[in-house]
C-alpha positions, 0 to 999 in steps of 0.5 A: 334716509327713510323708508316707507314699510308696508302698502296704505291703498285698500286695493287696486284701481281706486285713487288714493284718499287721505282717510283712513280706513283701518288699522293692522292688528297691533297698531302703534299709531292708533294707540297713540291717536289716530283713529279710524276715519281720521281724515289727514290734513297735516303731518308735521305742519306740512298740508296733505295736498293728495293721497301719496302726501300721506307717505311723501311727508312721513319719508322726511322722519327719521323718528317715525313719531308725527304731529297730525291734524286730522278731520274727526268727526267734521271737526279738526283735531290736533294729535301730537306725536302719532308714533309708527315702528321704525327699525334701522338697517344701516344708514336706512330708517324703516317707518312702517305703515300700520294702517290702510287708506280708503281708495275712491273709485275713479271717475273722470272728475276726481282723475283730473283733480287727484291728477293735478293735486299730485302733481302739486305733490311732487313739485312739493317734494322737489322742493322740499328735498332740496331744502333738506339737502341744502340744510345737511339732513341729506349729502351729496353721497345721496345725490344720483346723476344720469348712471344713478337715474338710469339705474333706478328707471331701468329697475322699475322698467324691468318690474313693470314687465311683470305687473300692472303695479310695476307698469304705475311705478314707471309711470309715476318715477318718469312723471317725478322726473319731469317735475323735478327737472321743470322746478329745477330748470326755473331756480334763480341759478345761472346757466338756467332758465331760472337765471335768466329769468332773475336777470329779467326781474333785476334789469325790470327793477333797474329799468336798464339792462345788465351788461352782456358781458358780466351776465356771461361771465355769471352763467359761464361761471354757474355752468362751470359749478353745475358741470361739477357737481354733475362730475362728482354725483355721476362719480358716486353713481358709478362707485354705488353700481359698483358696491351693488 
């Protein structure tokens, strides 16, 4: 696993940008291209669809060494292998940001699109850590069921009692919970809404319906493998709670 070290927002109550505004002193990252004002289009050919991209995308490296396309001076520039610190702490990698973004002051207009460019953002990552667990980066040890959910809500719930900055990371953790369950539900697997959705498409390019029978036996059988896996990473939740 990854793990983002270090804050990249200027201050608080301003919307995340993909610019960037400055550099820490020492900064591993300018010195190997990026530059103040750089604005971050790309990191590793994946598009910066908003501001938490900048840390979605640098999450999937396990190296802390990208390849960035950013807007320099009105003109696109292409920067191969921008490096970051990383240090190890078990099966953990730490990235550390090196750098501040420029937050933008709310209005009603950028609310309402940062909104929607999120949101893009976090259905984005469901997909792209299903990819990664699909092939191997990550295992089922890493999966987390509802003891594991509930756990992680519980801890950032007990954080927002304290701050404001607790209140948003409850806020943002149960908006990613939404997604992640709407993306989920409309996979083409059986026993969900994706699989029936995928048998409407076959019996439209058929043009005659499947018999009721075989599709039952094909969700009953989809039900019974998620069941499973359900089984087995509440397991892991449970052995984890317990090591903790």
């Amino acid at each position: 696993g990854v793990v983002i070290v270090g804050t990249i927002l200027t201050m608080d109550d301003l919307i995340a940008t993909n610019k960037v505004l400055y550099f820490n002193e020492g900064a591993i990252s300018q010195q190997t291209g990026l530059k103040e004002n750089d604005e971050i289009l790309s990191i590793d050919g994946k598009r910066v669809l908003s501001g938490i991209d900048v840390s979605f995308l640098m999450t999937r490296s396990d190296d802390g060494i990208f390849d960035m396309t950013v807007r320099r001076d009105g003109e696109k520039v292409e920067l191969k292998d921008v490096t970051f610190k990383t240090t190890k702490e078990g099966k953990y990698t730490h990235i550390e940001y090196d750098f501040v973004i420029l937050g933008a002051k709310p209005t009603v207009l950028n609310v309402i699109t940062n909104s929607f460019k999120q949101t893009a953002s976090m259905a984005r990552l469901v997909w792209l850590s299903l990819f990664d667990l699909v092939t191997g980066q990550y295992g089922l040890t890493d999966l987390s069921g509802p003891v594991g959910t509930v756990n992680i809500i519980a801890d950032v719930a007990s954080s927002a009692v304290q701050s404001k900055e607790g209140l948003i990371a409850t806020l943002n953790i149960m908006a990613f919970i939404t997604i992640n369950i709407g993306i989920f539900n409309l996979m083409p697997l059986p026993a969900l809404d994706g699989g029936r959705l995928f048998f409407l498409v076959i019996e439209g390019i058929r043009r005659k319906p499947i018999k009721p029978k075989y599709e039952g036996i094909i969700h009953g059988a989809g039900l019974a493998l998620l069941l499973l896996l359900m089984l087995v990473v509440t397991f892991n939740d449970i052995v984890n709670l317990i090591k903790n």
